[in-house]
C-alpha positions as CSV (number, residue, x, y, z in Angstrom):
1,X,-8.6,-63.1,-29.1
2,X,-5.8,-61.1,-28.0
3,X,-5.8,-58.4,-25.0
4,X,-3.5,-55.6,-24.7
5,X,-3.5,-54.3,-20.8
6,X,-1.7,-50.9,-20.7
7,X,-0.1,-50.9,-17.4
8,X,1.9,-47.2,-17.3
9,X,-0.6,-45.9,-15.2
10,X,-0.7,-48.6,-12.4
11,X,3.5,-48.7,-12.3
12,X,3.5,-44.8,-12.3
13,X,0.9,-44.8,-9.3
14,X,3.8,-47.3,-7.3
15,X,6.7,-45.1,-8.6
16,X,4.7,-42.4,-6.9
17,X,3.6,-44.0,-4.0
18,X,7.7,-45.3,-3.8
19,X,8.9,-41.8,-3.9
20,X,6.3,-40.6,-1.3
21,X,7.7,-43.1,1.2
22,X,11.0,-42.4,1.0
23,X,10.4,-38.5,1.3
24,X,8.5,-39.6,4.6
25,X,11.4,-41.7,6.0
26,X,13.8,-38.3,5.1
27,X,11.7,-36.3,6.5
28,X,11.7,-38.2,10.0
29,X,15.2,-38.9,9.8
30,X,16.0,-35.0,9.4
31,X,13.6,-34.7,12.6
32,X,15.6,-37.0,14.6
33,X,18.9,-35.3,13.3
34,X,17.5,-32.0,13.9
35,X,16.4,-33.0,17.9
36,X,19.9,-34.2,18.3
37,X,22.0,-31.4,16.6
38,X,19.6,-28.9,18.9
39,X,20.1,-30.9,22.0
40,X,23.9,-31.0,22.0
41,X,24.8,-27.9,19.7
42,X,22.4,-25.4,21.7
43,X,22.0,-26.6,25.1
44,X,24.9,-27.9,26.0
45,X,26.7,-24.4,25.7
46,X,23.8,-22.6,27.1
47,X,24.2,-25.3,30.0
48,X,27.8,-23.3,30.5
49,X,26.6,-19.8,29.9
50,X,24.0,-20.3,32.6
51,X,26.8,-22.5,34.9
52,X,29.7,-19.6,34.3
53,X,27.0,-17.0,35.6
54,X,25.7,-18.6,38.4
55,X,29.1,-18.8,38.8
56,X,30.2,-15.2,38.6
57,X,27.0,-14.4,41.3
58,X,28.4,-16.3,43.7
59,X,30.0,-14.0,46.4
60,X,33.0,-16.1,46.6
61,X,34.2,-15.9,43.0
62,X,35.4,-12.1,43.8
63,X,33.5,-8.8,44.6
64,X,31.4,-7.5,41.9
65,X,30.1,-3.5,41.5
66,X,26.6,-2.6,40.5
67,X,27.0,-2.8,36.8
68,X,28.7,-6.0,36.6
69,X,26.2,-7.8,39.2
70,X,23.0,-5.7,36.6
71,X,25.1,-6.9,33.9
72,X,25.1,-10.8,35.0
73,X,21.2,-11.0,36.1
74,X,20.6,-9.8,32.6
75,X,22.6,-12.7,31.1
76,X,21.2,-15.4,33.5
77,X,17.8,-14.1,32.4
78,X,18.3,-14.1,28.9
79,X,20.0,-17.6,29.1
80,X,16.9,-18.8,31.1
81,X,14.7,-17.4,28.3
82,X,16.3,-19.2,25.7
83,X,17.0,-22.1,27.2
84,X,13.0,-22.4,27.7
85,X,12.1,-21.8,24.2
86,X,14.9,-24.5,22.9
87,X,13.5,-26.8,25.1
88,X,10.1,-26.6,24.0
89,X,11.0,-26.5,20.4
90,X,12.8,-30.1,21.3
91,X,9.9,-31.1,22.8
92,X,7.7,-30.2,19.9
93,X,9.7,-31.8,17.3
94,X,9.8,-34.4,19.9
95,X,5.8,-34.9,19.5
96,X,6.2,-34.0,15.9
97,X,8.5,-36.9,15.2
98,X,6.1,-39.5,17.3
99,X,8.8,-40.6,19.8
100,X,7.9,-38.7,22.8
101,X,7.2,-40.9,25.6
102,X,4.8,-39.9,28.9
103,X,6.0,-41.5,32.5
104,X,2.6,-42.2,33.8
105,X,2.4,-42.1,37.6
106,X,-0.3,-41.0,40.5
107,X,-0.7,-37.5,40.9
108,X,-1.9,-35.6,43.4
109,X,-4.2,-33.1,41.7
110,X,-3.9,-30.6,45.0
111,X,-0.6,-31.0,45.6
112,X,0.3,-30.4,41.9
113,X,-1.9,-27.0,41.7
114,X,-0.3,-25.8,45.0
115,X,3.2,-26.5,43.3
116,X,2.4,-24.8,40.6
117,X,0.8,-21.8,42.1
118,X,4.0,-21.1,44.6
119,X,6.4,-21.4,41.4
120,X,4.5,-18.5,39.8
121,X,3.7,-16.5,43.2
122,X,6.3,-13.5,42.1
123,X,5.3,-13.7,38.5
124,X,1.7,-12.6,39.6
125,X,2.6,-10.5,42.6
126,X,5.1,-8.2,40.1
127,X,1.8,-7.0,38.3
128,X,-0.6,-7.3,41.9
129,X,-2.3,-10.1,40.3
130,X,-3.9,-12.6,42.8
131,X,-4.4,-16.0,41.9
132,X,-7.0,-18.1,43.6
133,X,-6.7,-21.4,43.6
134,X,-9.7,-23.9,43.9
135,X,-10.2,-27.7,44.2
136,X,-13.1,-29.5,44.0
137,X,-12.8,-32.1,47.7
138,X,-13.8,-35.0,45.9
139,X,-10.8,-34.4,43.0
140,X,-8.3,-36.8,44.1
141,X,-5.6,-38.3,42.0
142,X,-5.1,-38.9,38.6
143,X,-2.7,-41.0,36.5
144,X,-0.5,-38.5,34.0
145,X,2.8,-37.8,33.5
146,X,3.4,-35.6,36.1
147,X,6.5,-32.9,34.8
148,X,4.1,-32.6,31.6
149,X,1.2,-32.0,33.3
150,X,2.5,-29.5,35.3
151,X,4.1,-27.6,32.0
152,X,0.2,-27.7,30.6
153,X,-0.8,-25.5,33.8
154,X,2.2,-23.7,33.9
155,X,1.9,-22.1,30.5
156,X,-1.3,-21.6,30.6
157,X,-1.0,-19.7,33.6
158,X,1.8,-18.0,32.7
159,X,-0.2,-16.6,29.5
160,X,-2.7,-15.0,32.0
161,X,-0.3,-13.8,33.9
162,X,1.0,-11.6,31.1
163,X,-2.7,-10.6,30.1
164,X,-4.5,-10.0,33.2
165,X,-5.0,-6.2,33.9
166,X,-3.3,-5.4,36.8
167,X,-5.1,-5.3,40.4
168,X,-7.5,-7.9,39.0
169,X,-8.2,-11.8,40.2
170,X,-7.1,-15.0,38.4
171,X,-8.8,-18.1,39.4
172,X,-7.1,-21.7,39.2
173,X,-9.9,-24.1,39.5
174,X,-10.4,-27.9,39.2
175,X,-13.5,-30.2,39.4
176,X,-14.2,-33.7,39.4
177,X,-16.2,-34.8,35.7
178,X,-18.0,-38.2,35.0
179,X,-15.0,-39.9,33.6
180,X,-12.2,-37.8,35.0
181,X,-11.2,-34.0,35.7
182,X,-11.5,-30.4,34.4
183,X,-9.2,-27.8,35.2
184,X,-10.5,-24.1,34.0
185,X,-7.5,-21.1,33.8
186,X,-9.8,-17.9,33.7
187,X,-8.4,-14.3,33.2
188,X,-9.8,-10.8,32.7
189,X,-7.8,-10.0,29.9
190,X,-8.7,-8.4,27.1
191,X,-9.6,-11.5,25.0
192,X,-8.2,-12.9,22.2
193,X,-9.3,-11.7,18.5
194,X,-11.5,-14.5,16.9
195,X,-9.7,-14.5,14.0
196,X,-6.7,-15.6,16.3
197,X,-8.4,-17.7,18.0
198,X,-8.8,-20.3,15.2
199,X,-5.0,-20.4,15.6
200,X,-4.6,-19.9,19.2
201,X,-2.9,-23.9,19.0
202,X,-0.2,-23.3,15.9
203,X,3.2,-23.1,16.6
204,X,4.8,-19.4,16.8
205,X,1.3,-17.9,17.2
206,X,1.0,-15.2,20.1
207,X,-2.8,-14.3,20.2
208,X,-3.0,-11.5,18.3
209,X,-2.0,-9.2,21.0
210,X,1.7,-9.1,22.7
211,X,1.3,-9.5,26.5
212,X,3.8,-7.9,29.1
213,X,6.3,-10.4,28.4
214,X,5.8,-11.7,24.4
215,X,7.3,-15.0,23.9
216,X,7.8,-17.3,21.3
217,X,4.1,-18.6,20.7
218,X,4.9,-22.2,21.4
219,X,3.2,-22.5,25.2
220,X,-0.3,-23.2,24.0
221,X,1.0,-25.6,21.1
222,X,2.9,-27.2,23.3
223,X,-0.3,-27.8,25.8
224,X,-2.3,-28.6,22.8
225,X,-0.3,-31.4,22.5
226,X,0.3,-32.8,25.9
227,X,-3.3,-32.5,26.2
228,X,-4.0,-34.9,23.3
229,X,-1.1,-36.9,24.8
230,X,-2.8,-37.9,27.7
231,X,-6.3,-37.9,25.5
232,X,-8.0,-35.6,27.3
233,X,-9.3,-32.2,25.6
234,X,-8.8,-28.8,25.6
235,X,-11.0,-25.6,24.8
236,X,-10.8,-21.3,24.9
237,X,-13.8,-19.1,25.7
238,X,-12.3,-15.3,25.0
239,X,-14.4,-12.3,24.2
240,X,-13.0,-8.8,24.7
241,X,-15.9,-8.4,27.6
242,X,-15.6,-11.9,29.6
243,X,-11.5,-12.0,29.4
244,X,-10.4,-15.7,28.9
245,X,-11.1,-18.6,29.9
246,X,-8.8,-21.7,29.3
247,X,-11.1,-25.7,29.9
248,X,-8.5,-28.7,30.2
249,X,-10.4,-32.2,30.6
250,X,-8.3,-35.2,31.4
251,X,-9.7,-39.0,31.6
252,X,-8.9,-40.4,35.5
253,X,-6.6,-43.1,34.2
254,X,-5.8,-42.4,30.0
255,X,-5.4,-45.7,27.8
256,X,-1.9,-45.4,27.9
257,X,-1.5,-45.3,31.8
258,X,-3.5,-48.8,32.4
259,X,-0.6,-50.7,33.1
260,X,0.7,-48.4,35.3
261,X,-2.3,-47.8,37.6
262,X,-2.7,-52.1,37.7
């Protein structure tokens, strides 16, 4: 007895398979080509706009009159503003590309609100915004990477900041959880559309509504992913009546800071 075994199918299932994997390996290598032609083609000479500005300000490069000095603060502001949406694009194709790396340390979960709260003091007080900060006594430390950390609260505060009515209270709260900490952002805003909401996380989405100063959408992706970085979770609560409210939940040590806090 003779049997015939038709094998085209199974060799055009590895042929596929084959192709698949070498479109993958592309695809990552024109990620890490990408992160490097952005890191030295854009910020190196936005490193010398800002440098040749800063430059120009200072009172001993020459006198200045009032246009040229209006002139200047409205290129170092730009060059600040782009310089922070390059920088998170890196750091999102960063993610994307699976090579971004946390430096876990102890951090000082008071100290770090504080910080963050004086960096954006003008920011609120431009729009009489008052933001009250709260932390639970028993909080304490946690292991995290500490700059990223402090870019989560940052951008989620900034967000409110740009929402809030003016005249009205923002609260910056954190409490201590079974198995770690929760930090809630909350805002009387005028809420986020629920049809935006489902997107609230995607790259290059705003919310559905521009706020004073619209950006590039990438703050909440960006915290999204930091967040699942340090496997912890984060939620939004927005209606049109309540405002916003923004729940980050971090573990007290994540599984990638073990050796670190031994």
């Amino acid at each position: 007895m003779i049997t015939f075994v038709d094998v085209t199918a199974t060799e055009e299932v590895e042929r596929a398979l084959r192709e698949r994997n070498e479109a993958l390996e592309s695809m990552a290598l024109l990620r890490t080509r990408f992160i490097r032609h952005v890191s030295y083609e854009l910020r190196t000479p936005l490193t010398n706009i800002s440098g040749f500005t800063a430059l120009l300000q200072e009172p001993s490069t020459g006198p200045l009159n009032d246009k040229q000095s209006e002139y200047l603060g409205y290129i170092a502001s730009s060059s600040d503003a782009l310089k922070l949406i390059v920088d998170d694009i890196l750091d999102l194709a960063t993610i994307d590309a699976g090579i971004m790396e946390l430096d876990f340390q102890e951090v000082d979960i008071a100290a770090m609100m504080r910080e963050v709260a004086d960096g954006l003091s003008s920011r609120f007080a431009e729009h009489n915004l008052d933001l009250v900060v709260r932390v639970a006594p028993d909080v304490g430390k946690i292991f995290a990477d500490a700059e990223r950390l402090r870019q989560i609260m940052l951008n989620v505060l900034v967000n409110a900041a740009d929402f809030a009515p003016e005249d009205t209270v923002v609260s910056f709260t954190c409490e201590e959880r079974e198995d770690g900490v929760r930090f809630r952002i909350r805002d009387r805003g005028p809420g986020i559309p629920p049809e935006a909401l489902k997107e609230i996380f995607d790259p290059f989405e705003t919310g559905g509504k521009p706020g004073r100063k619209r950006g590039a959408g990438l703050g909440l992706s960006l915290v999204k992913s930091f967040v699942n970085l340090h496997h912890g979770d984060v939620e939004i609560d927005s209606s049109p009546e309540r405002g916003t409210e923004v729940t980050i939940s971090f573990p007290r040590i994540p599984p990638g800071a073990r050796a670190a806090a031994e």
